[in-house]
Biopython code that builds the backbone (N, CA, C, O; Angstrom):
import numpy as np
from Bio.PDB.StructureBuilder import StructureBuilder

atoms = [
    (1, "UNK", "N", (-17.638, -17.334, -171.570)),
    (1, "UNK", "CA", (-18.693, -18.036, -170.867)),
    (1, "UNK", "C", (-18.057, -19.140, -170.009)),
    (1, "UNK", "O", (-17.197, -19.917, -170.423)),
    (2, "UNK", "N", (-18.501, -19.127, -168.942)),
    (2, "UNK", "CA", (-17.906, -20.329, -167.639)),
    (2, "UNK", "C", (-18.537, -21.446, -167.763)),
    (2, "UNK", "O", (-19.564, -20.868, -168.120)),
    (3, "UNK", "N", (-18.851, -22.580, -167.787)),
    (3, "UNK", "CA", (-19.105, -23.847, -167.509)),
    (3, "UNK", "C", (-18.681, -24.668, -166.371)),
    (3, "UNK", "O", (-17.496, -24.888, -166.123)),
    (4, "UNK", "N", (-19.846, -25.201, -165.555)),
    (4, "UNK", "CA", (-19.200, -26.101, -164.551)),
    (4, "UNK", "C", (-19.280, -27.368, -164.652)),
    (4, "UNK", "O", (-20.341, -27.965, -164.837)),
    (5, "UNK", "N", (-17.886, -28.034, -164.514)),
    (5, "UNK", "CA", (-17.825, -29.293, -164.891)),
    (5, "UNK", "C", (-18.053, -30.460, -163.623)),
    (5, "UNK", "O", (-17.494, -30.457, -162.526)),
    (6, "UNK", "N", (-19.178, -31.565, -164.212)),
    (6, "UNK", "CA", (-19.894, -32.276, -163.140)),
    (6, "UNK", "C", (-19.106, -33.890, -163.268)),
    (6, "UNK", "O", (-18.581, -33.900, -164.381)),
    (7, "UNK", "N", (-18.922, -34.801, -162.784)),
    (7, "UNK", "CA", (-18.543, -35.994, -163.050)),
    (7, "UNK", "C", (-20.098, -36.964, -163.624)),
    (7, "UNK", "O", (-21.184, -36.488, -163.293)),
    (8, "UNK", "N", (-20.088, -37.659, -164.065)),
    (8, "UNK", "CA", (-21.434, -38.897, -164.313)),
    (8, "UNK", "C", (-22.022, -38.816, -163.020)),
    (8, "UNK", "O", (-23.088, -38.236, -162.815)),
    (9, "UNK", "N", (-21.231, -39.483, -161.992)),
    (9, "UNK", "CA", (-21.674, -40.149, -160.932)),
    (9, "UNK", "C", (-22.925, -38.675, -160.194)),
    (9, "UNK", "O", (-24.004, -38.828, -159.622)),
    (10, "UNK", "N", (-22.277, -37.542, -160.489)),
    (10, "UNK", "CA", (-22.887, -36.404, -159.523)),
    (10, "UNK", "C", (-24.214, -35.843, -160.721)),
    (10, "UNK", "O", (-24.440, -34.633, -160.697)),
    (11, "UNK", "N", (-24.953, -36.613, -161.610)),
    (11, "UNK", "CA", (-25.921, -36.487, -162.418)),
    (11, "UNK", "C", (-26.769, -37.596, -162.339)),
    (11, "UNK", "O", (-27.965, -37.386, -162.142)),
    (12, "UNK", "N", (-26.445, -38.491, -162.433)),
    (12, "UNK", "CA", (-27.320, -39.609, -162.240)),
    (12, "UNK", "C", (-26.514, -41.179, -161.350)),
    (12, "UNK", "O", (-25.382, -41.445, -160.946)),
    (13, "UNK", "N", (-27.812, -41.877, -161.375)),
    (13, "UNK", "CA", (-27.003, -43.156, -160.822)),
    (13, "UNK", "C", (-27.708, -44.050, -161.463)),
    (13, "UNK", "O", (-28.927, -44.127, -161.618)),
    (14, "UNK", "N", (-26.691, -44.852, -161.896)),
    (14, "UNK", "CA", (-26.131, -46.019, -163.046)),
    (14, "UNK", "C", (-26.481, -47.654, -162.243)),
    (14, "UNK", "O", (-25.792, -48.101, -161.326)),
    (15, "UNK", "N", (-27.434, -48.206, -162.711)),
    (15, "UNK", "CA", (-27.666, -49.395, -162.247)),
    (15, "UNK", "C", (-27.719, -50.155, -163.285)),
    (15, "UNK", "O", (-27.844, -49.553, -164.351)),
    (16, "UNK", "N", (-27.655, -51.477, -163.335)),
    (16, "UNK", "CA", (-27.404, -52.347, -164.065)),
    (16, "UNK", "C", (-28.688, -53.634, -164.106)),
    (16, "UNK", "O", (-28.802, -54.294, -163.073)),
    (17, "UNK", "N", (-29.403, -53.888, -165.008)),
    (17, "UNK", "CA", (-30.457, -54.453, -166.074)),
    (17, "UNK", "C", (-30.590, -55.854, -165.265)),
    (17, "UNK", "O", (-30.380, -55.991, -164.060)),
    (18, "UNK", "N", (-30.921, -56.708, -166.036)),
    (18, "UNK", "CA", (-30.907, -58.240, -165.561)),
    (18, "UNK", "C", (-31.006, -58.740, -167.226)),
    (18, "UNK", "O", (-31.400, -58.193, -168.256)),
    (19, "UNK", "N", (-30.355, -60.241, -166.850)),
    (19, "UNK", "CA", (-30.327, -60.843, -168.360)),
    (19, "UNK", "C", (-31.868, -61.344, -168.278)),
    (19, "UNK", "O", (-32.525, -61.681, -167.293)),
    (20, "UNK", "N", (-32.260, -61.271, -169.810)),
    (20, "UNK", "CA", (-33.478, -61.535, -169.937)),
    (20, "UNK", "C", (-33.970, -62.402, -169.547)),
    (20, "UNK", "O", (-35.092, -62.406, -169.040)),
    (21, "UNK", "N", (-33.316, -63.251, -169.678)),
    (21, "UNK", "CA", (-34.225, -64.899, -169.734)),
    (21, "UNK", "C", (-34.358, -65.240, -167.953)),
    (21, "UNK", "O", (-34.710, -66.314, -167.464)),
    (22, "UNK", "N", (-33.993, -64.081, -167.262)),
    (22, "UNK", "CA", (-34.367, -63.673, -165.894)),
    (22, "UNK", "C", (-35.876, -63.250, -165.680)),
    (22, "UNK", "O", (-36.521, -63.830, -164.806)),
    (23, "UNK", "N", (-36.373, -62.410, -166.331)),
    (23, "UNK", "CA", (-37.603, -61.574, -166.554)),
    (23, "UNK", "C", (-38.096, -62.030, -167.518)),
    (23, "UNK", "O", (-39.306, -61.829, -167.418)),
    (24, "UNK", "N", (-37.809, -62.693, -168.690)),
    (24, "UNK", "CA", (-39.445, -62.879, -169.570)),
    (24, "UNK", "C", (-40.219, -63.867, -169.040)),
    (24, "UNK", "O", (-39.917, -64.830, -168.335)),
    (25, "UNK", "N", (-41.837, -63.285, -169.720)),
    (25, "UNK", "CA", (-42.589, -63.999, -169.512)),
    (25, "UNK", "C", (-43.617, -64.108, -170.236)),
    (25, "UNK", "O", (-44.256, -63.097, -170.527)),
    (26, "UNK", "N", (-43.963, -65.250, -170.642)),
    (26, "UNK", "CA", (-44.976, -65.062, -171.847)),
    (26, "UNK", "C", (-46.188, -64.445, -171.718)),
    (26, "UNK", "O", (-46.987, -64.399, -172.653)),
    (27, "UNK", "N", (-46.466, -63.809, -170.292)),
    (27, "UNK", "CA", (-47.677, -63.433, -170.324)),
    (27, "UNK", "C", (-47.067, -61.845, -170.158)),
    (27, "UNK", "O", (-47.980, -61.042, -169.967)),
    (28, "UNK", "N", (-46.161, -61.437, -170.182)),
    (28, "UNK", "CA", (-45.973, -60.268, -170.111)),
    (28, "UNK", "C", (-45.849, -59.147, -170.657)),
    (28, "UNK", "O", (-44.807, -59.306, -171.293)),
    (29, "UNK", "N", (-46.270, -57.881, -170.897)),
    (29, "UNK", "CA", (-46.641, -56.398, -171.426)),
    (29, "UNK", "C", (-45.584, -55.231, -171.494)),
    (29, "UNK", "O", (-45.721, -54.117, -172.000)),
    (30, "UNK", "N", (-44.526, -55.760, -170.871)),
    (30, "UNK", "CA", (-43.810, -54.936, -170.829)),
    (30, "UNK", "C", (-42.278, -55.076, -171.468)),
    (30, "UNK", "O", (-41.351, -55.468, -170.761)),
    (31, "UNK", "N", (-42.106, -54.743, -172.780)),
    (31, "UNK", "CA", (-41.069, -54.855, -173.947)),
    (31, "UNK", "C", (-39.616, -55.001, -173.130)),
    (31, "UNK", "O", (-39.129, -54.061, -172.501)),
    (32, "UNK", "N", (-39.080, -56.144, -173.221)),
    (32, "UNK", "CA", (-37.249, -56.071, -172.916)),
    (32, "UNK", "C", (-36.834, -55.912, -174.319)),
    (32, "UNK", "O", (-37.325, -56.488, -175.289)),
    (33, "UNK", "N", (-35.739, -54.946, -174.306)),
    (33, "UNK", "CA", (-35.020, -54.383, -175.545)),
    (33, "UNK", "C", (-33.769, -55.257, -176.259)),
    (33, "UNK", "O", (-33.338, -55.755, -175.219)),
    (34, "UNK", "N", (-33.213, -55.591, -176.921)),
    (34, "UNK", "CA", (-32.017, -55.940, -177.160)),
    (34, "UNK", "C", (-31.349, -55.477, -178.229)),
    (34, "UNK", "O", (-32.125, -54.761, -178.862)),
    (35, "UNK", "N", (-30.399, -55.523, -178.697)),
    (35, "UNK", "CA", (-29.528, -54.816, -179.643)),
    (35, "UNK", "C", (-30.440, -54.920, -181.163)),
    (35, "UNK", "O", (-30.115, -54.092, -182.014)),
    (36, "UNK", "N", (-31.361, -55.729, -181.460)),
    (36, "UNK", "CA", (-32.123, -55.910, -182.609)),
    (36, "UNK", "C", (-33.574, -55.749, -182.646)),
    (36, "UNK", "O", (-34.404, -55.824, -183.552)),
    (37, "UNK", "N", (-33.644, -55.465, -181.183)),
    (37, "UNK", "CA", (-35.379, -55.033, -181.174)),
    (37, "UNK", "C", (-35.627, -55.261, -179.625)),
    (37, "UNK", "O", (-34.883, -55.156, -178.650)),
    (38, "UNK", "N", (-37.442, -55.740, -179.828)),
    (38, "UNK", "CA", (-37.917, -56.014, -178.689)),
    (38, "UNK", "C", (-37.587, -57.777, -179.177)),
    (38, "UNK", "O", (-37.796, -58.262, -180.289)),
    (39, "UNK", "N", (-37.086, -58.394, -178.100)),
    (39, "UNK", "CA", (-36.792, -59.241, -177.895)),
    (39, "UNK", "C", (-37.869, -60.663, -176.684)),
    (39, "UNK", "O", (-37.719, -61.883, -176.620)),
    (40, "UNK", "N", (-38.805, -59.785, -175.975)),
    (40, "UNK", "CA", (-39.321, -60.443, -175.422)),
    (40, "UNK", "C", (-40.321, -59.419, -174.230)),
    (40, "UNK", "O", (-40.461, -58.215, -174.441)),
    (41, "UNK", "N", (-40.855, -60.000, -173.197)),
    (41, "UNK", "CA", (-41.258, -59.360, -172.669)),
    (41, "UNK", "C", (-41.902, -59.845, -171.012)),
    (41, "UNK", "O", (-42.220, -60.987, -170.680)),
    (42, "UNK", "N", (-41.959, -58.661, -170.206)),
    (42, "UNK", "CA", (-42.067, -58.851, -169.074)),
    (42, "UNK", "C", (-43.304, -58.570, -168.371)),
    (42, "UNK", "O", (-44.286, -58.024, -168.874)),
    (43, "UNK", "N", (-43.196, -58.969, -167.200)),
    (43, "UNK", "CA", (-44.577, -58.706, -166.266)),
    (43, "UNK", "C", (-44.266, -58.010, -165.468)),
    (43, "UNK", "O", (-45.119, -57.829, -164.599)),
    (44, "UNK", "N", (-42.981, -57.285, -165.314)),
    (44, "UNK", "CA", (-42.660, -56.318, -163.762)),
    (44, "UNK", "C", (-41.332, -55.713, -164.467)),
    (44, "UNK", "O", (-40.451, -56.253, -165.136)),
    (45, "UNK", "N", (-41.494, -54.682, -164.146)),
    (45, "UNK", "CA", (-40.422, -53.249, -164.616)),
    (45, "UNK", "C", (-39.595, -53.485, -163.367)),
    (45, "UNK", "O", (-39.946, -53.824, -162.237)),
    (46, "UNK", "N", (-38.160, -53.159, -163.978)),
    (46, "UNK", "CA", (-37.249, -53.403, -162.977)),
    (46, "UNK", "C", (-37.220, -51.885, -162.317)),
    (46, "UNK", "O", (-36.834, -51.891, -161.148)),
    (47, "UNK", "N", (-37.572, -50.537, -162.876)),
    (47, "UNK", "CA", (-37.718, -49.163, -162.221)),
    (47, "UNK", "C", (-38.626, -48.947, -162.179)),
    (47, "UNK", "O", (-39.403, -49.522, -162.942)),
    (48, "UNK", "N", (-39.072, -48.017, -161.293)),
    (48, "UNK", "CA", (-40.468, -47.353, -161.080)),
    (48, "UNK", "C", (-40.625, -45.842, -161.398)),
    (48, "UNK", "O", (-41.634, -45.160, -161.220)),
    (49, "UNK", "N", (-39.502, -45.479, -161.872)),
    (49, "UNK", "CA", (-39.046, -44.180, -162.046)),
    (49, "UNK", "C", (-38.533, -43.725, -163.792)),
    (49, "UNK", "O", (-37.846, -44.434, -164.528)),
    (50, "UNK", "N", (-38.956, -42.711, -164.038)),
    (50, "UNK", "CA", (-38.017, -42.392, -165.602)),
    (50, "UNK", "C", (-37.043, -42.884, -165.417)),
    (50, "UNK", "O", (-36.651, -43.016, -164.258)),
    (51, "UNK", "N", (-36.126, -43.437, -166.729)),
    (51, "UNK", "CA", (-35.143, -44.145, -166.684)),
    (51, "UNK", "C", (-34.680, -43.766, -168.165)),
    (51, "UNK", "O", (-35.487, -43.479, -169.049)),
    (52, "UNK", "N", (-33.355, -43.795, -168.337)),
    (52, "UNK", "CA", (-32.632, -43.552, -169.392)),
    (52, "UNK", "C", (-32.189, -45.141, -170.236)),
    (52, "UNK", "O", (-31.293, -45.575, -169.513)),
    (53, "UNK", "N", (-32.358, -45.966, -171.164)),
    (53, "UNK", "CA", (-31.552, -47.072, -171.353)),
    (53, "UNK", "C", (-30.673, -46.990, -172.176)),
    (53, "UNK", "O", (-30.773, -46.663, -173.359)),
    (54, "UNK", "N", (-29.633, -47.326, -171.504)),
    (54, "UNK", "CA", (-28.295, -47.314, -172.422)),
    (54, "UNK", "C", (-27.663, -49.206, -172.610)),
    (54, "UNK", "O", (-27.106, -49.997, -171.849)),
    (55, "UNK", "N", (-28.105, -49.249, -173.921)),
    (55, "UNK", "CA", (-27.718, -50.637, -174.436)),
    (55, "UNK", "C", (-26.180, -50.923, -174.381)),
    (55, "UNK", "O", (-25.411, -50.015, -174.067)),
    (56, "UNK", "N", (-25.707, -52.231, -174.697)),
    (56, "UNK", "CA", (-24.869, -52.870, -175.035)),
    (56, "UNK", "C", (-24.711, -53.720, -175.585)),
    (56, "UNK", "O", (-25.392, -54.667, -175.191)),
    (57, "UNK", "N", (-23.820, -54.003, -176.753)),
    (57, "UNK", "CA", (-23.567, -55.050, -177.218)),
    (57, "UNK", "C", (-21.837, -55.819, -177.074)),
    (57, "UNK", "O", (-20.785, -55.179, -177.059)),
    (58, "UNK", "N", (-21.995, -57.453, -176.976)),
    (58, "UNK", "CA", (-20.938, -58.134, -176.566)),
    (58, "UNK", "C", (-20.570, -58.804, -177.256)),
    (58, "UNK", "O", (-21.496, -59.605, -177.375)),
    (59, "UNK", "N", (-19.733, -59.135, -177.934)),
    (59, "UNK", "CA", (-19.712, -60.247, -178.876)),
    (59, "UNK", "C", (-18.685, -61.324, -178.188)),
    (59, "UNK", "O", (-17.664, -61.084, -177.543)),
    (60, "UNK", "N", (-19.308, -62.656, -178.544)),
    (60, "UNK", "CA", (-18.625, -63.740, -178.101)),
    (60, "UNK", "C", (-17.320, -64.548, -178.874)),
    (60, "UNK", "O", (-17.822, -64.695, -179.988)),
    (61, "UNK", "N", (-16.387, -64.967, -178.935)),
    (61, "UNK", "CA", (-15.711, -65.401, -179.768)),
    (61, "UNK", "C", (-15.289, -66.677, -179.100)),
    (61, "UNK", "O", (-14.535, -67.458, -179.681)),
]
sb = StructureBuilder()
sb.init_structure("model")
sb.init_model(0)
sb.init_chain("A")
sb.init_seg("    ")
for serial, (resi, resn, name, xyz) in enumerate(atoms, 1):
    if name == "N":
        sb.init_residue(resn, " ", resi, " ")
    sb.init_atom(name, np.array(xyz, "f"), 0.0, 1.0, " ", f" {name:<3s}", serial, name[0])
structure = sb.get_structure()
């Protein structure tokens, strides 16, 4: 069986989030995620489109 091999970039495109405390708002409906939950929440979706979220975590030292 053949398989054709695609790179990331030629499947989707990869954009990058905003730190929260950019977007919350206390009056807002729409869940920001963080490594331990919903963390807060917003009034305006940064996509308008299906979206995949792929988390991260950083640790500070």
């Amino acid at each position: 069986m053949n398989f054709k091999t695609y790179s990331l970039k030629e499947l989707a495109t990869i954009k990058y989030g905003k730190n929260q405390k950019q977007v919350q708002d206390e009056e807002g409906t729409i869940p920001i995620y963080g490594t331990g939950g919903v963390m807060g929440y917003a009034t305006k979706s940064l996509y308008d489109s299906p979206s995949v979220l792929i988390g991260r975590k950083v640790s500070v030292k």
